[in-house]
N, C-alpha and C positions, 0 to 999 in steps of 0.2 A: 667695844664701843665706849667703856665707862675711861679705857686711857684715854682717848680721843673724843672728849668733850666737845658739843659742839659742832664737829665735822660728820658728825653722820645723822639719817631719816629714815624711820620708822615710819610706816604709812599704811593706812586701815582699807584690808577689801573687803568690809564688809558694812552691810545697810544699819546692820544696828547700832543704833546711836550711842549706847550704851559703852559696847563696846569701842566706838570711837574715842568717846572719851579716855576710856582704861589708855587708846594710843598716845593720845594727847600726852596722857599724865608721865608715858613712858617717854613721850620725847622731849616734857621738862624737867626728865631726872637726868636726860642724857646732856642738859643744856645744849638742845636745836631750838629753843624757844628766841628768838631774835636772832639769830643765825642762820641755819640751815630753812626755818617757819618764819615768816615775817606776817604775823597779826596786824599790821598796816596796812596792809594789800588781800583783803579775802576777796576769792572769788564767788561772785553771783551769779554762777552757772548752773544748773540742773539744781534749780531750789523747787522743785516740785513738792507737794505737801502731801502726800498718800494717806495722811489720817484723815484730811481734809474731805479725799474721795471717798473715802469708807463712808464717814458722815454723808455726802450728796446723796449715794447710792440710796442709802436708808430713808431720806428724806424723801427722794423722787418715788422709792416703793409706797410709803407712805402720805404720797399724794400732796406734799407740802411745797412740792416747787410747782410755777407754772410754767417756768421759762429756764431753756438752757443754751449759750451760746456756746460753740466749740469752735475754739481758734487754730487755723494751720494746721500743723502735722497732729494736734492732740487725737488720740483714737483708741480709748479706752474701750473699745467695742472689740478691737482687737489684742491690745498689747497691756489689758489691765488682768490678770490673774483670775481674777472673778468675772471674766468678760461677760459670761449669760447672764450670771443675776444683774450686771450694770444694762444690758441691752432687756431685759426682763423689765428692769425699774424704771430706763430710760422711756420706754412705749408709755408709759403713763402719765408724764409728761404734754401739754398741751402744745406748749409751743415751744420745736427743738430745732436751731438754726447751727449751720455749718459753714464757715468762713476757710475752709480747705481750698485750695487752687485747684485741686484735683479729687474724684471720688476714693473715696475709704470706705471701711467697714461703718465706723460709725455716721458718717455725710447721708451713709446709703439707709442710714434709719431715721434721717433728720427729716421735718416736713419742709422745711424753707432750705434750700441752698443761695449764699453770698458771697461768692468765691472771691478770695484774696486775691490781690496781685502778687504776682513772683516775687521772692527778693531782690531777686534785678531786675523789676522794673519799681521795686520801692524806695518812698523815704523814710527816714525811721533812726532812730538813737538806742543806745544800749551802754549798759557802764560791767562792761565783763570783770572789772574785778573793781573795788574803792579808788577813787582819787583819779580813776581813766573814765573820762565820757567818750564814746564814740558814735561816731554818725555815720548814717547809711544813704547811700543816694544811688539811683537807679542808672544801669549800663545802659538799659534801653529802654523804648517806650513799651507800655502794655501790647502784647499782640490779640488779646481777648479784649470781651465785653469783658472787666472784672475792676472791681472796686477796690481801694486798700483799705482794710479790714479797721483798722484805727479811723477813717474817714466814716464810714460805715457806722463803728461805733457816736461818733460825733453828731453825727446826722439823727440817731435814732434818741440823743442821750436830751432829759428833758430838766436834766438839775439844775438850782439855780447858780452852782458853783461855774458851770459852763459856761462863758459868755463868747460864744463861736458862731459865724457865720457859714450858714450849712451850705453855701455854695462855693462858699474858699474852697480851693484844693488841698490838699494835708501836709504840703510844702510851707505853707504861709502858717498854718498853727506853728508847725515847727520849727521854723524859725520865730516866731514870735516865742512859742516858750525859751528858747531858747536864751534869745536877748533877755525876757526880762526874770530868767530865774537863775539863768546858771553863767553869762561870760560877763556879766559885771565890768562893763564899760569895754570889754575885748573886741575883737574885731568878727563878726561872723562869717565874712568871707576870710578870715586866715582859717577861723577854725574847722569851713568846710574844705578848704583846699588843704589842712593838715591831719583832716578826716579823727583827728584826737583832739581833745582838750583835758588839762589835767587842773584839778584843785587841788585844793590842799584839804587832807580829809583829815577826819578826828585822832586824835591818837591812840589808837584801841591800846597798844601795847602799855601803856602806862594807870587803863584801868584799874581797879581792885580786883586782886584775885577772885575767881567764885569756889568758892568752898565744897569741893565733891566730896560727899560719902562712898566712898570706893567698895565696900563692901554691901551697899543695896543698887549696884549698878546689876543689871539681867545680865549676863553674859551665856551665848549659847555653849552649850555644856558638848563634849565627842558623843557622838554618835555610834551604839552598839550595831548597827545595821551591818550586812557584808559589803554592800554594795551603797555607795552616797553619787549625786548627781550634780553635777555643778553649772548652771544656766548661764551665758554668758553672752556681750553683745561683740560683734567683730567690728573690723573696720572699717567694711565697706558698707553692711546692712544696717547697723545701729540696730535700733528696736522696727525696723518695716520700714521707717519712712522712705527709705531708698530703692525698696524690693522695685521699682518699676525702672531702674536704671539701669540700661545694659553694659552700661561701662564697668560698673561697679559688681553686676553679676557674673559677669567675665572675669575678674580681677581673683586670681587665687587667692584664698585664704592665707596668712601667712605661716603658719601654724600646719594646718592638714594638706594644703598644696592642692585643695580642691575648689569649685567652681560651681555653678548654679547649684545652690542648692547647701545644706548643713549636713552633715555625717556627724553619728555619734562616734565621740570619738574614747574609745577602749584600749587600755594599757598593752604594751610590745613585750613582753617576757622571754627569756631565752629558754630554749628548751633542753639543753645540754647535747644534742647531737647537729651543731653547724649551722641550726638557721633559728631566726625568730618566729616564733608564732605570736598570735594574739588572745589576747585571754578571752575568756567564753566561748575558744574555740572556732571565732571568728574570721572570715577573712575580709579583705579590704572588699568592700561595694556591698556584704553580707546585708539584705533588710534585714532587720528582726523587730519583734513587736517587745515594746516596754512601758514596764506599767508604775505609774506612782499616783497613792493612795487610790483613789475609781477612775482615772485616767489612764487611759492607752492608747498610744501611737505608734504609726507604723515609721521608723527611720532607717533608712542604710547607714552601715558603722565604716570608720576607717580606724586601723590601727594608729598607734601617737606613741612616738617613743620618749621615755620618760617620764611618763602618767603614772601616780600609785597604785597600786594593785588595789583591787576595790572600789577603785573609782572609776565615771563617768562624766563625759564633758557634750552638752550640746548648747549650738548657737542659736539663739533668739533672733529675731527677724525675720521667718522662713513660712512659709505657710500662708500666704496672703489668699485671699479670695476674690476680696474687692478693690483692682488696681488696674493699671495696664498691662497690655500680652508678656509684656516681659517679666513682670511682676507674680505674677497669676499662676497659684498651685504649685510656685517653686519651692520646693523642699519642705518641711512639718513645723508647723505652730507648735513652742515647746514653753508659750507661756505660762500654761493649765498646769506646769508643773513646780512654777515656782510659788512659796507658800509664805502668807500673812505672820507677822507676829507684832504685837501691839500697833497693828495698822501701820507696818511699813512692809515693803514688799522684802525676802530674802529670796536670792537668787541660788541655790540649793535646796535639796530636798532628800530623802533615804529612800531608796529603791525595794521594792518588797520584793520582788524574784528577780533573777539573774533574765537577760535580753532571750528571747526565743527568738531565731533564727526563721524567717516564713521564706524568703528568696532570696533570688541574687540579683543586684542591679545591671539589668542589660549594659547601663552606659556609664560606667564609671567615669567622672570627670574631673580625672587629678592631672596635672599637669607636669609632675617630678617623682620621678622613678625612684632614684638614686637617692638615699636620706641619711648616711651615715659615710662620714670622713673620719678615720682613724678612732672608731669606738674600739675602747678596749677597758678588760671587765675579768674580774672572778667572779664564775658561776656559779650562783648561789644556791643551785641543787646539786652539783657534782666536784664542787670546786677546781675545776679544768679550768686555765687562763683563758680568753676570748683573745687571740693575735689576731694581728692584722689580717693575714689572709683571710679569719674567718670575716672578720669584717668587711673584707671585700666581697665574700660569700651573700652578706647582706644585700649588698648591691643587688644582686640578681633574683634572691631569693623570696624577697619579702613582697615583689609581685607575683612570685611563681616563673622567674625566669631562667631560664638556662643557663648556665653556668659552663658552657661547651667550648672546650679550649684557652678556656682563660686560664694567665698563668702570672704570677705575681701579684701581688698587690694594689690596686688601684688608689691609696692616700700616698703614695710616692709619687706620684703625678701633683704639678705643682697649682691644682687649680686651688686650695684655701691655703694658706701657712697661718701656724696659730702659734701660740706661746702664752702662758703665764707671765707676770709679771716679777717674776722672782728668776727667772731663768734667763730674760732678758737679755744678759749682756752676752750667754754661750750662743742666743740664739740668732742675734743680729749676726756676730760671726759665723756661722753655720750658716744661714741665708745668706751673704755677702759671697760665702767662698759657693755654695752651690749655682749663685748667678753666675759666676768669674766661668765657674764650668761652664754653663748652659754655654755663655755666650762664647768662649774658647771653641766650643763644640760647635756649635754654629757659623764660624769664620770658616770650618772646612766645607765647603758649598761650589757647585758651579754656577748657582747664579752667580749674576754682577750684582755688586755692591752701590748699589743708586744714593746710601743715603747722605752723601757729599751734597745730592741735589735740594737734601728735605732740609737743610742748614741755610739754605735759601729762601729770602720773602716766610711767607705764614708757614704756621706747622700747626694744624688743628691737633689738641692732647685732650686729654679727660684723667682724671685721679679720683680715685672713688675708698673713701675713709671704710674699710669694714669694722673699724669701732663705734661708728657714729648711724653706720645704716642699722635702722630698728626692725625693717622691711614691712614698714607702714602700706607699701606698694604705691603710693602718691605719684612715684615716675611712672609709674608703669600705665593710671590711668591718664595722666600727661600726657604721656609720649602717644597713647592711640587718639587723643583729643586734637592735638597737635598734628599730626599726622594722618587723618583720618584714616588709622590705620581699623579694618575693619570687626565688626562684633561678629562670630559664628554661628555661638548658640552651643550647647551643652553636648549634642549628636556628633558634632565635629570636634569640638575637643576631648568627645571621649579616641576619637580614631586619630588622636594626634593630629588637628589637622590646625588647631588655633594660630594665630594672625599676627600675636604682642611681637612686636620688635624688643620690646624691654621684656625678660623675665627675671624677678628676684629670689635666686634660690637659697636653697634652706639647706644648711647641713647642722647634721651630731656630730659632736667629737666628744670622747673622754669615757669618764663614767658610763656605762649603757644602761642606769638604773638611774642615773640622774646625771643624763650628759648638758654638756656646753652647746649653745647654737651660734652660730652664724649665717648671717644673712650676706647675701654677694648678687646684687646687681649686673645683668650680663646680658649685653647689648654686642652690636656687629664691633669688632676689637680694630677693624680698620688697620691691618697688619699692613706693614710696610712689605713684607715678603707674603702676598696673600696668596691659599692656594687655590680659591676661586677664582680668581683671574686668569691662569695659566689655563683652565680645563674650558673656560668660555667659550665657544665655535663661533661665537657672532662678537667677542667681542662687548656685550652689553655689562658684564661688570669689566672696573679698570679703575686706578688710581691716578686720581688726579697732583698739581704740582704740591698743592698742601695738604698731601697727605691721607687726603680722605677715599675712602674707596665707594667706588659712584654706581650708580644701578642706572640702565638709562633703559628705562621701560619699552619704550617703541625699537628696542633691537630685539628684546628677551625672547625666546622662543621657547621657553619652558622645558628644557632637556635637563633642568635641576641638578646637572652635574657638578655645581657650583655648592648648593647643599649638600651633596653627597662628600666632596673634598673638604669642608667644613668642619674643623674640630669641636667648635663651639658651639654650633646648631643652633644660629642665631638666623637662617634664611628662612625665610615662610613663601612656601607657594599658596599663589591664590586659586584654588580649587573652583570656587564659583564666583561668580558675578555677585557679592553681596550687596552691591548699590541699586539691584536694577530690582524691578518685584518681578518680572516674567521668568527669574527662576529662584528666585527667595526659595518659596514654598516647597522644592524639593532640598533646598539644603537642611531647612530645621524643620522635624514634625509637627504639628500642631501640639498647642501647651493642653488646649481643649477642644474635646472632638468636633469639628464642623467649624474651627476658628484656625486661619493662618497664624503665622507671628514676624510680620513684617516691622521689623525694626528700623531701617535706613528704608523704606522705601515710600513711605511720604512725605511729601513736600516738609510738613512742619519740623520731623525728625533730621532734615538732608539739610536742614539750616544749623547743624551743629560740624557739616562741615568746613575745613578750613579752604577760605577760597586761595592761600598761596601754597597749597599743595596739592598736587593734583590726584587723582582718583584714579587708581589702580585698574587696569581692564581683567578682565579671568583670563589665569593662563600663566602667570610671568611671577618672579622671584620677586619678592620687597622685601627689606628690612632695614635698618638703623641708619639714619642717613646725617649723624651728628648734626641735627637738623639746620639742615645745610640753605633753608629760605632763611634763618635767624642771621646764621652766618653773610647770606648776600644784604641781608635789612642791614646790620650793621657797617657793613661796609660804606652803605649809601649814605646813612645818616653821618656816617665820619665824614665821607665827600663833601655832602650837604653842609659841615658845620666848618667846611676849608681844615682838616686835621687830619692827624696820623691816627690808625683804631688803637682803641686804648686797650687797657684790660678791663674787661666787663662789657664792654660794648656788646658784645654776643654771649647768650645764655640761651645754655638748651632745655627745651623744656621739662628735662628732668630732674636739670637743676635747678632753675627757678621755682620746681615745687617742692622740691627734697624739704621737710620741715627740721632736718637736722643741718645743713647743709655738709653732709656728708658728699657730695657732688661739686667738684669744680672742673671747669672748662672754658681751654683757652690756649692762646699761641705762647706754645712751648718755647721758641725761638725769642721769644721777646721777655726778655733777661730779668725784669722788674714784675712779671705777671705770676697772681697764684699759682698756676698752675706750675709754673717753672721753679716755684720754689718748693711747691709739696713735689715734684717729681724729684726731689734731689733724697727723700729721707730715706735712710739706714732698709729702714721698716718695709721700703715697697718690694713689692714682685708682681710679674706676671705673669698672666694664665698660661700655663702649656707654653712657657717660655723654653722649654728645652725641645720642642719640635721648630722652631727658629718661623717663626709666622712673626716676630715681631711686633707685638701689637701695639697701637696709640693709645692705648685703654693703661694705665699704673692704678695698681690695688696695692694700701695699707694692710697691713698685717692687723689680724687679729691678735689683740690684747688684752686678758682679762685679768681682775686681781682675786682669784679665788684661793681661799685659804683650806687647799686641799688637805694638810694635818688634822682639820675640825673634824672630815669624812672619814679617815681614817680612823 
């Protein structure tokens, strides 16, 4: 990095400030200071002050506050480390008001409740980094009695600085502050319809140095423990606020490939005879009880390939008590675990005994078996090479699965191709010439050759970058938003029965002590030569003129021969009626004894679905319909506007969320369009391209720049 001034980032995981600094200093020796870091643009995000909390706590025990207001998602009763003594401290307290839209732990100890309005139904401003103001304005009306919390405050607030009319709505402040502090003679309908406005901010960069003493910064010191804990928040849960979302509780982790609920997750080590185990002797779904410093909780573990030996990983967010059905008793509160230093929170902790093992979890809920593509490894107890086949051995083994007449290797199947970036140019050639094959091999067929006809009018494509997918999982909760494609519930996804049209899976390659990952998006591949069509008896799937391969619900007769012909196991049969409550209650057990958990089956919930997709009946095949209502709205809106569709007109909704846009989609045949030109690079392949299924789906090769000589 010291050749390469400038071009590279150092970046701090951890709370301590201290230590941030030390990062700081190191990425102005690297020169990233005005480069890679731009000090002009800080962001004002998660500026939470946690000394500040330690002081309230102390005060309210000590009887000094009289009044405590809690805004939105805050809920320090659950997700503050100290939570008993802040709900201890808080009861002493006189007068404790909650402006939460929805019950929480802390709301539930409040004596006033003043429920917020939704964010979509609010107005509101925010300046998420210097020099960007943004404004917030409401999708829809309020559907409750509920007040916006900033209004609320207005109302009650008796300074003379306020000079507010307590019966204006919170619309008219905000735009008056507006006008008269911040757009300076600008137009405030441009800057509500361009939802930003930008100023011109200070120039932090050209401040005075501040002068750190680098040698009285705290810095945390290694840890003699055997075993260290590492607390962490995911994507989908954050810290709780989301525990009552079932979209989000559905949505695999991207990491463990598990679902309702957190697993601790425990280091994969090989064991020199063919398969992996897991350390502490563990298996996947194993509860066991663990303890740090007077805290002990019961979790189920999942093995994680690549974790260091001695360590442990669990996810924050889990454990809620006070929320909705969906929310409620899902998976273990692990924030007793994370521990104080100079009043900020750190998200680690050192383990005093090794996990004791109490059960086994009836319903394991992982949704990806298969976790290693081309690991290959000197074993570090016997020094015996780890080859491929044993690595395919993994495939089977590390659920405990049979391994019964398999023969060869499973990474010679062309579902990832990977490469280093050093290797680059042997490997483009090597995939080029293994295409030439596939597709040579493929010409001998008795089918007829239809695709003369797909050169014709539309050709719906998709190109999906595996350098750019993070496997954030954003499409995947899209694509069921979008589709009302249905929630199950944790019972059915343990028996494989989950509903995602989009799954984002997770492979290792490399190192098996500290492998590579890739993530790969895998939706219906819309194969020009599909083999679900041929095995249909009714005829309900079939390929239409552009390309896409169609489900038409009111033929399907549910004989799932279509999933079974399926290479990609991208079909989901719908086993129950999830929309209806009269048989809800027998698909998902109760969270808590004597309580259903009807998620889609009242009214207020069945307003998140989409009215231009229709609702699946029990019984029949769904899946991936390159959402094909966006595809006809486009069309129309081209009609509508007298024009030819362009590129972009239609955007599916996985791609409209992808935050990398690693997703593009669109008509292949139309010369000038993304998609036509990322289908042209060196770099692409597809899936199970040499079983000649053809698919509309083009995947980027993985590309990484790792400087394997460092490992060595």
């Amino acid at each position: 990095m010291i050749a390469d001034k400038g071009a590279s980032l150092v970046v701090a995981g951890s709370n301590n400030r201290d230590e941030q600094i030390l990062v700081n200093k190191i990425n102005e020796i690297l020169g990233n200071t005005g480069t890679t870091i731009d000090l002009n643009t800080p962001s004002y995000q998660r500026q939470g002050n946690e000394t500040d909390l330690v002081k309230l706590v102390a005060d309210m025990d000590g009887g000094q506050v009289d009044a405590v207001i809690v805004i939105d998602h805050a809920n320090p009763a659950y997700d503050y480390p100290a939570a008993d003594a802040f709900a201890t401290a808080f009861a002493k307290v006189n007068t404790r008001i909650s402006m939460s839209g929805t019950l929480n732990e802390t709301a539930n100890l409040c004596n006033f409740i003043a429920p917020n309005h939704h964010l979509l139904e609010s107005w509101g401003d925010a300046e998420p980094k210097q020099g960007l103001l943004s404004l917030i304005q409401p999708a829809i009306s309020p559907l409750f009695n509920t007040r916006q919390a900033e209004l609320s405050l207005l109302k009650w607030a008796t300074s003379d600085h306020i000079d507010w009319k307590s019966d204006a709505p919170y619309y008219e402040y905000l735009k008056s502050n507006w006008v008269q502090n911040y757009l300076n003679g600008s137009s405030w309908d441009k800057a509500l319809h361009d939802g930003v406005f930008k100023y011109q901010a200070p120039d932090l960069a050209s401040a005075a140095p501040v002068v750190i003493d680098l040698a009285a910064l705290k810095i945390s010191q290694p840890t003699n423990a055997e075993q260290e804990i590492t607390l962490f928040e995911t994507v989908n849960m954050g810290a709780g606020q989301h525990a009552n979302n079932p979209w989000l509780q559905e949505m695999p982790d991207p990491v463990t490939r598990c679902v309702w609920g957190n697993y601790l997750a425990v280091p994969v080590m090989f064991d020199g005879v063919n398969k992996f185990k897991g350390a502490f002797d563990l298996e996947n779904g194993d509860f066991v009880n663990l303890s740090v410093g007077n805290t002990t909780i019961e979790t189920a573990s999942i093995q994680q390939f690549g974790q260091l030996s001695g360590t442990l990983a669990l996810a924050l967010g889990y454990g809620r008590t006070v929320t909705g059905a969906a929310g409620k008793h899902i998976g273990t509160n692990a924030f007793a675990f994370c521990q104080q230093a100079d009043g900020l929170t750190q998200y680690y902790n050192t383990v005093g005994s090794s996990p004791v093992k109490s059960r086994k979890e009836e319903n394991l809920a992982c949704v990806q078996y298969h976790h290693t593509m081309g690991v290959q490894d000197i074993d570090r107890k016997t020094g015996q090479k780890i080859n491929a086949d044993e690595a395919a051995t993994v495939f089977f083994t590390y659920f405990g699965l049979a391994k019964q007449g398999f023969q060869g290797s499973l990474v010679e199947r062309s579902v990832i191709r990977r490469a280093n970036l050093s290797e680059l140019e042997s490997f483009v050639s090597e995939l080029q010439a293994e295409r030439a094959e596939f597709q040579h091999l493929n010409e001998q067929t008795l089918y007829p050759d239809y695709s003369d006809l797909y050169e014709r009018g539309h050709q719906w494509h998709m190109h999906i970058d595996l350098n750019a997918c993070t496997g954030c999982g954003a499409c995947a909760v899209a694509c069921m938003a979008e589709n009302n494609v249905p929630v199950v519930g944790k019972r059915e996804v343990s028996r494989h029965h989950e509903m995602t049209w989009l799954r984002v899976d997770r492979y290792y390659y490399g190192d098996v002590a500290n492998p590579n990952v890739v993530f790969q998006p895998l939706m219906c591949q819309h194969c020009h030569n599909a083999p679900c069509e041929n095995v249909c008896p009714v005829n309900a799937t079939n390929h239409n003129s552009e390309g896409i391969n169609q489900m038409v619900y009111n033929r399907c007769v549910g004989t799932r021969y279509c999933a079974n012909n399926c290479p990609y196991k991208v079909r989901r049969f719908n086993w129950l009626d999830y929309m209806k409550a009269d048989l809800w209650p027998i698909n998902e057990p109760a969270l808590v004894e004597g309580e259903d958990s009807p998620f889609m089956t009242d009214n207020l919930t069945r307003m998140v679905l989409n009215p231009d997709v229709t609702v699946r009946a029990r019984g029949v095949i769904e899946k991936c319909s390159f959402c094909t209502q966006r595809i006809q709205e486009g069309k129309l809106n081209a009609k509508k506007a007298g024009r030819m569709l362009e590129d972009g007109d239609v955007k599916t909704a996985c791609q409209t969320a992808c935050p990398t846009g690693a997703i593009t989609f669109g008509d292949i045949n139309h010369t000038a369009s993304s998609v036509h030109q990322l289908a042209n690079n060196p770099l692409n392949f597809q899936v199970l391209e040499e079983v000649n299924t053809r698919p509309a789906v083009t995947y980027k090769s993985r590309i990484i720049n790792r400087d394997e000589s460092i490992e060595a």
